[in-house]
N, C-alpha and C positions, 0 to 999 in steps of 0.2 A: 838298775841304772836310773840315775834322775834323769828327769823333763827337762829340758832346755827350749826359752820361749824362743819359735820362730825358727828352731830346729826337729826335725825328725828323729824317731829313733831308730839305730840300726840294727839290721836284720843280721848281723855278725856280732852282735857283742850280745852277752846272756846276761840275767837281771841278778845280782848279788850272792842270791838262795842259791844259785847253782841249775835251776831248771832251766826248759829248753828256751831258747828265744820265743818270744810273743809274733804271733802273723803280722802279715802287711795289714791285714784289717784292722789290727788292733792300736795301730800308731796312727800317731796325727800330731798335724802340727800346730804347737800353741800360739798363740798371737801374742807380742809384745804386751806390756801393760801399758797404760796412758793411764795415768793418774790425772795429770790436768786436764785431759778432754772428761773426762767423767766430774772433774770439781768442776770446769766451767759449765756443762751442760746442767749440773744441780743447781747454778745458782743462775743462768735461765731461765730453768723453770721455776724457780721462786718468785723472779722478777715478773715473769710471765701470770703466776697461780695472782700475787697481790697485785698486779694490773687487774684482773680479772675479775678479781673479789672489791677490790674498791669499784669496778663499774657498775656490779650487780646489788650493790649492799650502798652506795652512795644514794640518801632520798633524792640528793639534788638534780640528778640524771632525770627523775618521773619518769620512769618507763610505761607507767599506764599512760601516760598523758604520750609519749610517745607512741603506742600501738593507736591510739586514738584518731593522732593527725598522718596515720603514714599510708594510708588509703582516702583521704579523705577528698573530695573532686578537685578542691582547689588545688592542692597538692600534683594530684596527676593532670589539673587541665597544663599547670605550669611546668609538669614534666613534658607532658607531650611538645610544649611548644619550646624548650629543649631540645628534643631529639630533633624536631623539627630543623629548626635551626644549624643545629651542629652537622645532618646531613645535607642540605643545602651547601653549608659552608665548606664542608669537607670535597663535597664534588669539585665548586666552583673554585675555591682554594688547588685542589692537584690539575683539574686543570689550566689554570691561571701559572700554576707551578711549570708545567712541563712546556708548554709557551716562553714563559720568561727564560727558563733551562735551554730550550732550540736557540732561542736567541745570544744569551751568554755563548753557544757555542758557533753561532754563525758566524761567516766570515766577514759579515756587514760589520763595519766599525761601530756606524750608527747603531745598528741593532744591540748590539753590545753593550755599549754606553748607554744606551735606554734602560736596558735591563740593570746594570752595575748599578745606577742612579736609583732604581725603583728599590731593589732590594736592599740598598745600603739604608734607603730613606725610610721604607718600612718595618725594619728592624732594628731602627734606631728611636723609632715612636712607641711609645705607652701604647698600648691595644683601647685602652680606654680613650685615651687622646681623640686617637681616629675615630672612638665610637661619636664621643662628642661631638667634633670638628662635624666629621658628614651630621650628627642631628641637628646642628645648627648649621646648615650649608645652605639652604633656603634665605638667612641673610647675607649672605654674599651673593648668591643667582638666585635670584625669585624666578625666573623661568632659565629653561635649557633650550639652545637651536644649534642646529645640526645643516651646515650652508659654507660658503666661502671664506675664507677666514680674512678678514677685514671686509667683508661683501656682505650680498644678501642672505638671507636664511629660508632655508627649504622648509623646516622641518622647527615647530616650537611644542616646548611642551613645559608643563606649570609642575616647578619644582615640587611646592608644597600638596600636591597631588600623587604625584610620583613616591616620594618620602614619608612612608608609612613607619612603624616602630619595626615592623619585620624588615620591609624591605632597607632600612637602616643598619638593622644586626646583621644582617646576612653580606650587603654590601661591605660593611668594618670588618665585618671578620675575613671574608672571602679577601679581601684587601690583603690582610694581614698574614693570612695562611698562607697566602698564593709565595708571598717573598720567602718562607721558609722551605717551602715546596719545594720552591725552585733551585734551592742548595741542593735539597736530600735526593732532586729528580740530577741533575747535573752530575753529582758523585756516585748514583749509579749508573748512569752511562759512561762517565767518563774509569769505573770499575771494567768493562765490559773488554778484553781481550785487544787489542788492536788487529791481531789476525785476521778475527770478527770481520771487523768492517775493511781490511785487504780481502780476505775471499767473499765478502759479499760483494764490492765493487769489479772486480775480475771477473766474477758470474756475470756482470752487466746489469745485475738490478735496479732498478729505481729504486731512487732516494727513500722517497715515504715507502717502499715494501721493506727495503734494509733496516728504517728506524722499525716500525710495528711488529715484523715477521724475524729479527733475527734480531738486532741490537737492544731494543726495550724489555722482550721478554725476558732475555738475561740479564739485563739490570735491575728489576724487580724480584731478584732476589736481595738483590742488595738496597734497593727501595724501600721494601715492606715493612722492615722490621722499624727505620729511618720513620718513616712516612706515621706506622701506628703509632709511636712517641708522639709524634707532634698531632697524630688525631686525641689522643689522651689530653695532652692539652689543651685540645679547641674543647673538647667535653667540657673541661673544669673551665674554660676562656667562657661559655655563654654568659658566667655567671655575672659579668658585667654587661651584659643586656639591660640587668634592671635598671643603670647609669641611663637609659636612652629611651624608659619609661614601658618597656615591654616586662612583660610578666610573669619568666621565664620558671625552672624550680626554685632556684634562691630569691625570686624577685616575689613569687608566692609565701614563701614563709617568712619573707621578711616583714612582708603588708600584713601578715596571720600574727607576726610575732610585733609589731606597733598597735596593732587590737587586742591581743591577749599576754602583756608583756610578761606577765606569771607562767610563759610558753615558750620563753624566747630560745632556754636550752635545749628541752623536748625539738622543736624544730630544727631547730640546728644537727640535732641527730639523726631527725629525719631526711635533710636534707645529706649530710654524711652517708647516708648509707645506700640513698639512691643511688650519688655520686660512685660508690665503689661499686654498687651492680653494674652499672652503665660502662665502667673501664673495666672491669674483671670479662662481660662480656666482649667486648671489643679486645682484648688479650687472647682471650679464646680463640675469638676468629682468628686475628695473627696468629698464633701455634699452626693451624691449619692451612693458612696462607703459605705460610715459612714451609710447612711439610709439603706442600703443594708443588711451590717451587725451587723445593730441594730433590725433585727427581732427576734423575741423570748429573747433577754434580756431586753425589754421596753416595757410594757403593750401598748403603741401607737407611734407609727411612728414619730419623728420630723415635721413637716411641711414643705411641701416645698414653696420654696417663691412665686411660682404663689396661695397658698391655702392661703400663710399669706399675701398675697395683697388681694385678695377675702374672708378672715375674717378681715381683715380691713376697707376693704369699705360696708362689713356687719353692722360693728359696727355703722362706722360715717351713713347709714342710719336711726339707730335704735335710733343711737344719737339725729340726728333731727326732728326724730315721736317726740320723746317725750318730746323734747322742742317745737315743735309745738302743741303741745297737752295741755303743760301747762299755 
């Protein structure tokens, strides 16, 4: 009896010759053919192999010139002040987020309208604009006071003091991030059960124990994954820092690559591949965030990728018992 893909053979019918039927051991079931999944996967990898080989075989890449500048201080002082930046802004940005997020949901009209106004207006501006506008803000307020409004002033303080190139980037960004924030913090709470906040009110809880202890944590599931997108962004977002005369990693290779313009693309790769360590970790961490706070609403854990490498080479063992077996 022939094979049929995707069907078994049965233990009641005998094979042609006339001998006895073959065991359960001995049957198994073939898998359909996919011709097109095996043509497209070949020509993938083709696509793939001559990517590959034009990167390593192209002189114009200079890969020694790239291993050259990808450790080199100037390099990592402008990475540091990078990460720098991006976590300042990252902090000040969510919570600037979840601020503007309580407010969109208060009941103050006012409050509402402040915030609708902030985040309409800061996500309608160029990131760069803003960087500008505040590094030039000094000529519109040479100083800053903190007093009556139309009155006296308690409190002065000398703009062009205050307004450093850091304190610049981190204020544009933190600006900019906080309006986005405050979507991704608002849609998950506003994800978070209504039940939720009925039985936490019926317990008699205070408000701020209801947001922190029972409504925020569960929305951060629905945050996390929101929130690491747009920190992915601010990573790649520093890279207009150098607009506002800070030094940041692209603002290093840029000033490396107007001194040594026979460098400009080796740089540029070095500056690429920082850029993907930096988001690849930060991915990382989300996996583990996300696994974090997916206990109690997933009967089982996602897998992590050293358990889905070790249930794979489970497999392809088990695979080959039993082609050796048959």
């Amino acid at each position: 009896m022939s094979e049929l893909p995707g069907a078994a053979v049965s233990l009641l019918s005998a094979p042609p010759d006339g001998t006895a039927p073959r065991p359960l051991a001995a049957q198994r079931v073939l898998p359909l053919r996919r011709p097109g999944r095996w043509i497209l996967t070949a020509i993938v990898l083709v696509l793939v192999a001559q990517i590959g080989h034009g990167l390593v075989t192209n002189p114009f890449y200079q890969w020694d010139r790239f291993a050259y500048w990808f450790l080199r201080p100037t390099i990592l002082d402008g990475l540091l002040i990078t990460l720098e930046v991006a976590a300042y802004s990252a902090v000040l940005g969510l919570l600037g987020g979840i601020l503007l997020a309580l407010a969109r949901l208060s009941r103050s009209p006012v409050l509402r309208a402040v915030s609708w106004v902030y985040v309409w207006l800061l996500r309608s501006v160029p990131l760069i604009v803003v960087l500008i506008f505040l590094y030039n803000f000094s000529a519109l307020y040479k100083t800053l006071s903190l007093g009556v409004p139309f009155g006296p002033a308690f409190l002065t303080f000398d703009e062009s003091r205050l307004a450093t190139d850091m304190a610049v980037a981190v204020v544009g960004l933190s600006l900019n991030e906080a309006a986005y924030a405050a979507e991704v913090v608002r849609g998950g709470i506003l994800s978070v059960d209504q039940g939720q906040h009925e039985a936490a009110a019926a317990l008699g809880l205070p408000k701020s124990y209801q947001f922190t202890r029972i409504v925020f944590p569960q929305a951060l599931r629905s945050i996390t994954p929101n929130y690491v997108n747009q920190l992915i962004g601010l990573i790649k977002g520093t890279s207009l820092v150098f607009y506002v005369s800070l030094l940041d990693l692209f603002g290093s290779a840029q000033t490396m690559g107007s001194t040594y313009p026979g460098d400009i693309v080796p740089l540029l790769l070095v500056v690429t591949v920082w850029y993907l360590i930096l988001t690849s970790i930060v991915s990382v961490v989300q996996f583990y965030v996300e696994r974090h706070y997916a206990r109690g609403a997933t009967r089982s854990l996602p897998p992590t990728p050293l358990q889905k490498l070790r249930t794979a080479l489970g497999d392809l063992r088990a695979r080959i018992r039993r082609e050796a077996a048959l």
